[in-house]
VEXDREN-2710 file (C-alpha; in Angstrom, 1 decimal):
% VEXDREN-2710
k/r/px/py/pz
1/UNK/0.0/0.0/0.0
2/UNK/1.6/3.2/-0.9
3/UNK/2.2/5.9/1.1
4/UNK/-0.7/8.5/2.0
5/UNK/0.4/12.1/2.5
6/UNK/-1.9/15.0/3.7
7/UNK/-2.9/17.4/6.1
8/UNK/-5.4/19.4/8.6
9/UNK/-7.5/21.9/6.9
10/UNK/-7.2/25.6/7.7
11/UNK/-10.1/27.6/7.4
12/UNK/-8.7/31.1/7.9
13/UNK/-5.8/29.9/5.0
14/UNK/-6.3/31.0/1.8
15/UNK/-7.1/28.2/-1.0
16/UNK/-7.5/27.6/-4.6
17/UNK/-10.8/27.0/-4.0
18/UNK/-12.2/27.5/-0.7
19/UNK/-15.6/29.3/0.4
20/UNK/-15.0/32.8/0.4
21/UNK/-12.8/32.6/-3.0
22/UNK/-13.6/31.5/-6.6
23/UNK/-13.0/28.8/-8.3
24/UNK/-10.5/29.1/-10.9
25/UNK/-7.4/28.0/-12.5
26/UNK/-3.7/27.3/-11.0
27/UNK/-1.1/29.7/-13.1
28/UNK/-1.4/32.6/-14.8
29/UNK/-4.9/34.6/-15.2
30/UNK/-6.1/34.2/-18.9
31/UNK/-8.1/37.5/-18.4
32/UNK/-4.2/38.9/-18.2
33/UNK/-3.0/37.5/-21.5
34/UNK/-3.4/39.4/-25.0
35/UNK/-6.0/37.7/-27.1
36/UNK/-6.9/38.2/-30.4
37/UNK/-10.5/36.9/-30.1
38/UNK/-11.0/36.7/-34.2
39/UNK/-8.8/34.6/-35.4
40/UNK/-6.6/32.8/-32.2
41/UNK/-9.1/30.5/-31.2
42/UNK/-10.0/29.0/-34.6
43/UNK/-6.8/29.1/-36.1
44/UNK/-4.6/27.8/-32.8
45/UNK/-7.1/24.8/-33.0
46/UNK/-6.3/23.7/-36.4
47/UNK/-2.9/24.6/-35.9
48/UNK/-2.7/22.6/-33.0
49/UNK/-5.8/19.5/-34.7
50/UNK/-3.2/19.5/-37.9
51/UNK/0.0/18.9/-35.2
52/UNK/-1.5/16.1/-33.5
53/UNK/-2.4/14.7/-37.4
54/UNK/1.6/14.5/-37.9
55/UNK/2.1/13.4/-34.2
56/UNK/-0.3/10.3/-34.8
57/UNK/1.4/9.6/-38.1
58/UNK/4.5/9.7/-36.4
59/UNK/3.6/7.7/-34.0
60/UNK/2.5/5.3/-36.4
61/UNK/5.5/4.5/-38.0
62/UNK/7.5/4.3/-34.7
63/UNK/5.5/2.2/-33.4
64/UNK/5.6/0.0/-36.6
65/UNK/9.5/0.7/-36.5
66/UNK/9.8/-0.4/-32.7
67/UNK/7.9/-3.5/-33.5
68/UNK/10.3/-4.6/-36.6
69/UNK/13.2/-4.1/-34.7
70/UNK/11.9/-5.7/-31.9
71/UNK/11.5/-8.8/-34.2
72/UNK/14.9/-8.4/-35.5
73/UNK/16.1/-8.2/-32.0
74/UNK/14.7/-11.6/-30.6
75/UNK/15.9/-13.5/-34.0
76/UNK/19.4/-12.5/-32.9
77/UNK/19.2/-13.3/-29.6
78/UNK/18.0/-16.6/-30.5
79/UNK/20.1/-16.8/-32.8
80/UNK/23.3/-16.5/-30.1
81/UNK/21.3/-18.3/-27.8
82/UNK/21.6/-21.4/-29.9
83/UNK/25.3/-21.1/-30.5
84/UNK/25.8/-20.3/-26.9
85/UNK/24.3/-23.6/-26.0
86/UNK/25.7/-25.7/-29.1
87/UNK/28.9/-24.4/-27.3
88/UNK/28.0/-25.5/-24.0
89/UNK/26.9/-29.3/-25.7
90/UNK/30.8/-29.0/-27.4
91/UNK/32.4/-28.5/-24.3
92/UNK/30.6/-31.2/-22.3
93/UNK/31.0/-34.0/-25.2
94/UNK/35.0/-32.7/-25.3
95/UNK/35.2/-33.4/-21.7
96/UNK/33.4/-36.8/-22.0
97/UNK/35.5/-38.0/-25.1
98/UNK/38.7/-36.9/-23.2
99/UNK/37.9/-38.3/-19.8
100/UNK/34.8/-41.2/-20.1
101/UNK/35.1/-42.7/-23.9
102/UNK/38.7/-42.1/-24.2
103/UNK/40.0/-41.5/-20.4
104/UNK/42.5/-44.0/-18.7
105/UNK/41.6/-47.8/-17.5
106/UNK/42.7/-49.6/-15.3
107/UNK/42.2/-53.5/-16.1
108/UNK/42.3/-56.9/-13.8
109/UNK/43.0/-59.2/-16.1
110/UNK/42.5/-63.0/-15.3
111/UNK/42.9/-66.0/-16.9
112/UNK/42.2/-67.0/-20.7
113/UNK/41.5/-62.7/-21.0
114/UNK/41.5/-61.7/-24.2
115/UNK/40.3/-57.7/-24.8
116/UNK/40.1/-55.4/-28.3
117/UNK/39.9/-52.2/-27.9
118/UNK/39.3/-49.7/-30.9
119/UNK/40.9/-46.2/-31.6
120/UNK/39.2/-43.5/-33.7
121/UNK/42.1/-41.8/-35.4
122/UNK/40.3/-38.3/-35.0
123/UNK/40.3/-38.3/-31.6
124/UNK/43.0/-40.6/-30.4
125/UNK/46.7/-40.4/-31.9
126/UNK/48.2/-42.9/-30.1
127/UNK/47.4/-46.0/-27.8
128/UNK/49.4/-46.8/-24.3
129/UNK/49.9/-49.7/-22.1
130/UNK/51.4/-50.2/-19.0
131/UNK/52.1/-53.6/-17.9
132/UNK/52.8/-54.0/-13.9
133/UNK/53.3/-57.6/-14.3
134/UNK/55.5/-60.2/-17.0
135/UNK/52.9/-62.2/-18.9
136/UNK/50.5/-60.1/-20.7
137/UNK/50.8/-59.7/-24.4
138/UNK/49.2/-57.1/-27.3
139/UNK/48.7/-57.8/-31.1
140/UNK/47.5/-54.2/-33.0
141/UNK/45.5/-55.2/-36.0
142/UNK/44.4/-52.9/-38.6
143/UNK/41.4/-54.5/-39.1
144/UNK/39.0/-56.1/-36.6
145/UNK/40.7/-59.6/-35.3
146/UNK/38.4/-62.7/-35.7
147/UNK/36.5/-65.1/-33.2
148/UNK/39.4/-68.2/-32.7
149/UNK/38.3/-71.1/-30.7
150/UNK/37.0/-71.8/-27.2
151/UNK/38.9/-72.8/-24.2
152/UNK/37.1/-74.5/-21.4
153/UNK/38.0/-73.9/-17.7
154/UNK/36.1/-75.1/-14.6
155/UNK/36.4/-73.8/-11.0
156/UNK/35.5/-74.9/-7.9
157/UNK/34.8/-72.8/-4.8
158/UNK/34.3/-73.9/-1.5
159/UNK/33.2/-72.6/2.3
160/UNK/32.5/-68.8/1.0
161/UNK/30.8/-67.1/4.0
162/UNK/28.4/-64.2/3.5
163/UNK/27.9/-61.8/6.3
164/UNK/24.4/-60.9/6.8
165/UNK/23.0/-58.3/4.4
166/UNK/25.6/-58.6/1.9
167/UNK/27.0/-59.9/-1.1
168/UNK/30.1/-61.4/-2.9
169/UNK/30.6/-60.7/-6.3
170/UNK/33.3/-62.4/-9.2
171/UNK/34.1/-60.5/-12.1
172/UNK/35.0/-62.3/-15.7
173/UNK/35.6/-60.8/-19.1
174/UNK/33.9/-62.8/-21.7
175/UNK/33.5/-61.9/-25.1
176/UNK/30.9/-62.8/-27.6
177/UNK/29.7/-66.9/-27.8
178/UNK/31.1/-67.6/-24.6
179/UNK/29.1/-69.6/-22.0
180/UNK/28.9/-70.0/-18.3
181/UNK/27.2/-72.1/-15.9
182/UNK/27.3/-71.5/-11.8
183/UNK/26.0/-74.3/-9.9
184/UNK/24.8/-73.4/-5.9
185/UNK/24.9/-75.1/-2.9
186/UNK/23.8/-74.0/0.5
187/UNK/24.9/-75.5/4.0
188/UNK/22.7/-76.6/6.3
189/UNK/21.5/-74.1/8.3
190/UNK/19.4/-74.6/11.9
191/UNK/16.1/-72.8/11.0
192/UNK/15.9/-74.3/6.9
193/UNK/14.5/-71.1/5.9
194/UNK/17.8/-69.6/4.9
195/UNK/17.9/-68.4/1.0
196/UNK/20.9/-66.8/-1.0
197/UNK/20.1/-65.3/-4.2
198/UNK/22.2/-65.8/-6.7
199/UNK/22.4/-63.6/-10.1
200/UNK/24.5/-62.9/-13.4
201/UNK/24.8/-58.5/-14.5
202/UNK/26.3/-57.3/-17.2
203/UNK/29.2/-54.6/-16.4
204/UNK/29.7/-52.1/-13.6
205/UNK/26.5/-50.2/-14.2
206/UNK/24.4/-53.4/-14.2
207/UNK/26.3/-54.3/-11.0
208/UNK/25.1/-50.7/-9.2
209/UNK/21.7/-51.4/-10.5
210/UNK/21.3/-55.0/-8.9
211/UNK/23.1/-53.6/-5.6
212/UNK/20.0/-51.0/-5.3
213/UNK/17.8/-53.5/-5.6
214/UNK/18.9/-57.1/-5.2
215/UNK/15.4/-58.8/-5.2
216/UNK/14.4/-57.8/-8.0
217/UNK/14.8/-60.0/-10.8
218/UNK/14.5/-57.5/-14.0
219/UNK/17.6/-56.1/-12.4
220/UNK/19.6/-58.6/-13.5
221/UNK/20.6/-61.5/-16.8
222/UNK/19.4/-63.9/-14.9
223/UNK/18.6/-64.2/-11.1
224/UNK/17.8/-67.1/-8.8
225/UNK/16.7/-67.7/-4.9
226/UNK/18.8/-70.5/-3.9
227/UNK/17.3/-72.7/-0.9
228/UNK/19.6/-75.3/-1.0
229/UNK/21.1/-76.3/-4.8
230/UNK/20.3/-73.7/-7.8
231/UNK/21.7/-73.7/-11.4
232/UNK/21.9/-70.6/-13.7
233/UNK/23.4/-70.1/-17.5
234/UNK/24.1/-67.8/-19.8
235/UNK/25.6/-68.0/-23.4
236/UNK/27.0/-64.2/-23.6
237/UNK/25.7/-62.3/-26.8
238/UNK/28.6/-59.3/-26.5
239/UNK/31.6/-58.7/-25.2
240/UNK/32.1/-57.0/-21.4
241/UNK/32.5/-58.2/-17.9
242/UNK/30.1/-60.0/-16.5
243/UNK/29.6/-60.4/-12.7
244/UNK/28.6/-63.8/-10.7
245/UNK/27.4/-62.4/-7.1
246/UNK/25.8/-63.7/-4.4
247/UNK/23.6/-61.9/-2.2
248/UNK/22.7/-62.5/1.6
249/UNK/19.3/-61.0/2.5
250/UNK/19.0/-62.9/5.8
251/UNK/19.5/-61.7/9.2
252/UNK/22.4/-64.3/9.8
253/UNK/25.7/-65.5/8.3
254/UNK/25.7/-68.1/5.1
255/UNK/28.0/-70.5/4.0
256/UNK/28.1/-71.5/0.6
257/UNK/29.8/-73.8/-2.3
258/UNK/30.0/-73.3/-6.2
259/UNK/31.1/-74.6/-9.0
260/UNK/31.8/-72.6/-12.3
261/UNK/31.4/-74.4/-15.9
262/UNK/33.5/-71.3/-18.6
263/UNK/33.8/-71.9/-21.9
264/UNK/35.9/-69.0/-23.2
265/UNK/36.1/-67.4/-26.8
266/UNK/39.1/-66.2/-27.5
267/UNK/40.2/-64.1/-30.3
268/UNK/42.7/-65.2/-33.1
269/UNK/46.1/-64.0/-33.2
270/UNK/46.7/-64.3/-36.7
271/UNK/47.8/-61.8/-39.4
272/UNK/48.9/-59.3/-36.1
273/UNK/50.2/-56.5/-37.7
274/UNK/52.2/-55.1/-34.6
275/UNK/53.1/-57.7/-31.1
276/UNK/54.3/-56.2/-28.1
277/UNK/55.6/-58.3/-25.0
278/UNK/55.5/-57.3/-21.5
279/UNK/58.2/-60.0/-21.3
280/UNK/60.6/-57.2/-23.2
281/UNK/59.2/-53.9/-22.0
282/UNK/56.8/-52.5/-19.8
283/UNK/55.1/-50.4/-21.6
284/UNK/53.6/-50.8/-25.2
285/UNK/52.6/-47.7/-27.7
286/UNK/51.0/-48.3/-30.3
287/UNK/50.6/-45.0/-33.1
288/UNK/47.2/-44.5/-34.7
289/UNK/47.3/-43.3/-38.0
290/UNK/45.0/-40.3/-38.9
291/UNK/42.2/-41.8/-41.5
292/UNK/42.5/-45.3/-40.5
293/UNK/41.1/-47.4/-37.5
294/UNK/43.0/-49.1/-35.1
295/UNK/42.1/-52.3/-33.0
296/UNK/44.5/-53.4/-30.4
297/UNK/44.3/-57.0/-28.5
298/UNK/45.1/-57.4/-24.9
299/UNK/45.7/-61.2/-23.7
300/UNK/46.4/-62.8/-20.9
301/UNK/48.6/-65.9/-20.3
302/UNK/46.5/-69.1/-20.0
303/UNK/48.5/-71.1/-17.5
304/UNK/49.8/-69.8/-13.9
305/UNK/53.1/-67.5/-14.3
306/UNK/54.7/-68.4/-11.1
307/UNK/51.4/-68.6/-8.7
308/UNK/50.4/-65.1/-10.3
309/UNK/46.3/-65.6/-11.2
310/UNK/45.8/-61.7/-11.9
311/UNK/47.8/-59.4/-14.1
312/UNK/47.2/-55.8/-13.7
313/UNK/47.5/-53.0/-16.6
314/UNK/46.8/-49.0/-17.7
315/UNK/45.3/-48.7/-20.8
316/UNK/45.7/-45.0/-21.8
317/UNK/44.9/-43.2/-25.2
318/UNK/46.8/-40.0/-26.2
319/UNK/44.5/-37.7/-27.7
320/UNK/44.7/-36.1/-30.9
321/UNK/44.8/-32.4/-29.5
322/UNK/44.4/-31.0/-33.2
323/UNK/41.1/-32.3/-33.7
324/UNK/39.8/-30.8/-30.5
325/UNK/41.5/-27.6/-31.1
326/UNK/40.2/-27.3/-34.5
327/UNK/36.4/-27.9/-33.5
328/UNK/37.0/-25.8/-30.4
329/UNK/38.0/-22.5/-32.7
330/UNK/34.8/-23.7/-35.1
331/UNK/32.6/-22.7/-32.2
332/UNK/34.4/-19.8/-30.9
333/UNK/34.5/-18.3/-34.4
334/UNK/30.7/-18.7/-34.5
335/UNK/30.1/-17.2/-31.6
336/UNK/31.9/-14.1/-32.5
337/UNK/30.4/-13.7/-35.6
338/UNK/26.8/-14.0/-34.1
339/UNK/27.9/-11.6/-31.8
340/UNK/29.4/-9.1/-34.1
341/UNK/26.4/-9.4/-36.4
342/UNK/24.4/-8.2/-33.3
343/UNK/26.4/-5.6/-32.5
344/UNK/26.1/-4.3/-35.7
345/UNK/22.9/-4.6/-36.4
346/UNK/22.3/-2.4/-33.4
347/UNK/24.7/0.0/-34.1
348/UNK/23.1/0.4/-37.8
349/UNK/20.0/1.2/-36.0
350/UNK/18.7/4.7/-37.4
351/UNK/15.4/7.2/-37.1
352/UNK/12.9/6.6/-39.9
353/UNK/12.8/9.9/-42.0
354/UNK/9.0/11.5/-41.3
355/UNK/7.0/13.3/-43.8
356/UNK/5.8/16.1/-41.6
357/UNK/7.3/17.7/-38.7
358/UNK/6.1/18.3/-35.5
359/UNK/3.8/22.1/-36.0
360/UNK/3.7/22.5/-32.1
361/UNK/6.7/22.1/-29.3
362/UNK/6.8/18.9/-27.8
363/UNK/5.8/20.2/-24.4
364/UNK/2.3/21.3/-25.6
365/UNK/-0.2/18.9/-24.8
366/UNK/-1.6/16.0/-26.7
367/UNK/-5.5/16.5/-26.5
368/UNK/-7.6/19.6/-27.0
369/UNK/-9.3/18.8/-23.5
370/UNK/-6.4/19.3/-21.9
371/UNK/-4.8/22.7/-23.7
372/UNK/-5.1/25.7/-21.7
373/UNK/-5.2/29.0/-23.0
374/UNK/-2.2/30.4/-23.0
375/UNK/-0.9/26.9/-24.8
376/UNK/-3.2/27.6/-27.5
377/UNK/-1.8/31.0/-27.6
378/UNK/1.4/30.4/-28.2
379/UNK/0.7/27.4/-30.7
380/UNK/-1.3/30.2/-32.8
381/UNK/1.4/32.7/-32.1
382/UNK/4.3/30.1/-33.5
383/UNK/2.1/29.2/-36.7
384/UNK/0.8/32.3/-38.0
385/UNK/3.6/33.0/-40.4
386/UNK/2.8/29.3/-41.6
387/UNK/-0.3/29.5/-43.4
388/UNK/1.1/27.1/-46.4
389/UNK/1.1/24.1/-43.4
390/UNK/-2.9/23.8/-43.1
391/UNK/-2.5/22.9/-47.0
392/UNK/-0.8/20.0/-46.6
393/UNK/-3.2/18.3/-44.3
394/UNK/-5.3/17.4/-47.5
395/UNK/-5.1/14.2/-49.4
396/UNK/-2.5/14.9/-52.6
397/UNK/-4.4/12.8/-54.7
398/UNK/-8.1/14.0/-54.4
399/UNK/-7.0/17.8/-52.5
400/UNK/-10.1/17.5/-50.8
401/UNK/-10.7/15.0/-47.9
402/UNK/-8.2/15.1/-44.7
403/UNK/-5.0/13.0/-44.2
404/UNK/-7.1/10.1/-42.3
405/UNK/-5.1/7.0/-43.3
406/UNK/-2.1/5.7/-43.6
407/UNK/-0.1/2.4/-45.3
408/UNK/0.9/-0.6/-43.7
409/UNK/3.4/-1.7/-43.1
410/UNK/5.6/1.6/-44.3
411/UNK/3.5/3.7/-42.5
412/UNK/3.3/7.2/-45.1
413/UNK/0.4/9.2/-44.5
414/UNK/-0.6/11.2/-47.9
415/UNK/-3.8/10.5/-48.7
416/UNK/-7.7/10.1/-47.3
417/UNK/-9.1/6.7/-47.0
418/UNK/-11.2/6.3/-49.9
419/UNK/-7.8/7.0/-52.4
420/UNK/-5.5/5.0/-50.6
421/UNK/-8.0/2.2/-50.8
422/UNK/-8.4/2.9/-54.6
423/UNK/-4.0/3.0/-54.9
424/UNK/-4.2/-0.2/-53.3
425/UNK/-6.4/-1.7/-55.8
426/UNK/-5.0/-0.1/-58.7
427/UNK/-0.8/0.0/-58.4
428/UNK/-0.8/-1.9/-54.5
429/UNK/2.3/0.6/-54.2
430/UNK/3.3/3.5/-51.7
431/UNK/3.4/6.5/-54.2
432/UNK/6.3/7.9/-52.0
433/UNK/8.6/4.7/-51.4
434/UNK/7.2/2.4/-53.6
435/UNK/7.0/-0.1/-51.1
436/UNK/4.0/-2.9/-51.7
437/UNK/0.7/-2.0/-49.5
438/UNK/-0.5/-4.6/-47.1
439/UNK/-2.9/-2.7/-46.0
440/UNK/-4.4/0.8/-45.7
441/UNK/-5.9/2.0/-41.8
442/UNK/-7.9/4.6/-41.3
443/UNK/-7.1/7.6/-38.8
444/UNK/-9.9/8.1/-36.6
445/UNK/-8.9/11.7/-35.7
446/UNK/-8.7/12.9/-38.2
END
């Protein structure tokens, strides 16, 4: 609520309008000012009628004006809007390729492991490997190695103990046709009631997902409530780890047994365009060249090295910082020219030229209600030498009817509204700028 400000009357102060005073205008007394009673009243109102004609006009074609640049305005922004976010997408997939798709691993590698791994030569210019540990090798292909033959392995785990509301999870990388089998066996527990569920996820993500949620069997390749003997399969259909866990949802410990059935696919190591040993060195590079893919194999040894089961190693890319440079400066230099075009499109910005000038100063007022005396006064005082002005308020074509209309969308006002509708059905042209007419409006002011 705004603030109220006022006051006590005075009756013995004196007051615009008060009982023992007249009413009358604040200012100057008009009774005061010389009048020429003949001609100012008549002639100051058409000087000041015909003014506010050219005001209207003018107003017409600013606001017309206003609303086109407006229009322009917004298309621009969008415009730099757009690039401001492709930008944004640019940077984010940049970081991702450098640091997810393309960003370091570290991998476990166990038995019969056998691993490609493809470089894009636009974004990777070289592929590393660190071995920690003898045993390992890597074959780079320039094409995609083939499927070789299986290799079975079976393993048997015994007396695994699972705390209560927990789980045990073993890792394997298979690739595609491979097979597995886990078969499940429960100890005898006192109450009989005890169950282990027992389930097969694809990768680290499907891993989280079954973790959030282990009783739930869409979670998960294939899932199983073991009571006291369960088997599940799977024959994989493409290449990643694959996780065997075993989850405890009891309130007590469990003791388990299992036996695993693998039959491994391994790739062929034939036709190898490049072999690296970590026998000779401990670290393999392998150069990608630009316009040409790049598949390197990772295997593992399939017999025990000396009572090592597990070989660890750092698979790292070395990014082709040309590539990211080059689409980097694509999207700077678009955003600079979106914003240069802005800038001058706003600095190109000029009035519209008007037809008529303003007859009146711009402090006069805008409605014949409102003009006092001595306004109208000097409006008839500043246009008397102007007689040839009242002249031009009549239509050029006809010289008869008032200015009452003007064109759309160039906004000139020359002519009545009965000739302008008869120029737009004749010529459809402005006869001062030519421009087409969309339509012609009538001036009710006039």
């Amino acid at each position: 609520m705004g603030r109220s400000i006022g006051g006590g009357y005075d009756p013995g102060a004196a007051s615009a309008c008060g009982p023992s005073s007249r009413s009358e205008l604040f200012g100057a007394d008009v009774n005061d000012l010389p009048r020429r009673r003949g001609s100012m009243d008549e002639a100051g109102r058409q000087s000041y009628y015909e003014s506010y004609w050219d005001r209207s006009y003018a107003s017409n074609q600013r606001s017309w004006s206003t609303e086109q640049d407006h229009r322009r305005r917004e298309g621009l922004q969008a415009g730099y809007g757009f690039f401001a976010a492709f930008a944004f997408l640019s940077f984010f997939l940049s970081m991702w390729m450098l640091f997810g798709l393309y960003g370091n691993q570290h991998l476990e590698m166990g038995m019969f492991y056998a691993r490609v791994v493809k470089a894009n030569s636009i974004f990777v210019k070289e592929v590393k490997i660190n071995f920690k540990e003898k045993g390992p090798v890597a074959y780079m292909f320039l094409n995609r190695p083939e499927l070789g033959p299986s290799v079975s392995d079976k393993k048997i785990v015994e007396d695994i103990v699972v705390d209560p509301r927990w789980h045990k999870r073993f890792t394997y990388w298979l690739n595609s046709g491979s097979y597995l089998e886990v078969s499940c066996s429960l100890k005898a527990s006192g109450t009989g009631t005890d169950s282990l569920i027992v389930a097969i996820v694809k990768g680290e993500d499907g891993f989280q997902d079954w973790k959030g949620d282990p009783s739930n069997p869409s979670l998960a390749l294939r899932w199983k409530r073991v009571h006291e003997k369960g088997v599940l399969s799977l024959k994989v259909e493409e290449d990643d780890d694959y996780c065997i866990v075993f989850g405890n949802l009891n309130n007590r410990k469990i003791t388990f047994s299992f036996m695993l059935d693998l039959r491994y696919v391994l790739y062929s190591k034939d036709n190898s365009d490049f072999v690296c040993s970590s026998q000779l060195t401990d670290v393999c590079e392998f150069p990608v060249a630009l316009g040409q893919s790049t598949y390197v194999l990772l295997t593992s040894p399939v017999v025990d090295m000396q009572g090592v089961k597990i070989w660890y190693t750092k698979l790292s890319y070395i990014p082709r910082w040309i590539t990211y440079i080059f689409f980097w400066g694509l999207v700077a230099v678009g955003l600079l020219f979106t914003r240069a075009f802005e800038l001058r499109h706003v600095r190109s910005q000029v009035p519209l030229s008007q037809e008529h000038a303003p007859t009146v100063p711009e402090d006069a007022s805008h409605y014949p209600a409102q003009a006092s005396a001595y306004s109208l006064l000097q409006a008839d005082e500043t246009n008397s030498e102007k007689a040839s002005v009242h002249e031009n308020r009549h239509c050029t074509i006809c010289l008869d009817a008032p200015k009452d209309s003007f064109f759309d969308p160039c906004g000139h006002r020359c002519t009545c509204y009965s000739c302008g509708m008869r120029i737009r059905g004749d010529s459809n042209r402005c006869p001062i700028c030519r421009q087409t007419i969309r339509t012609v409006r009538r001036i009710y002011d006039a």
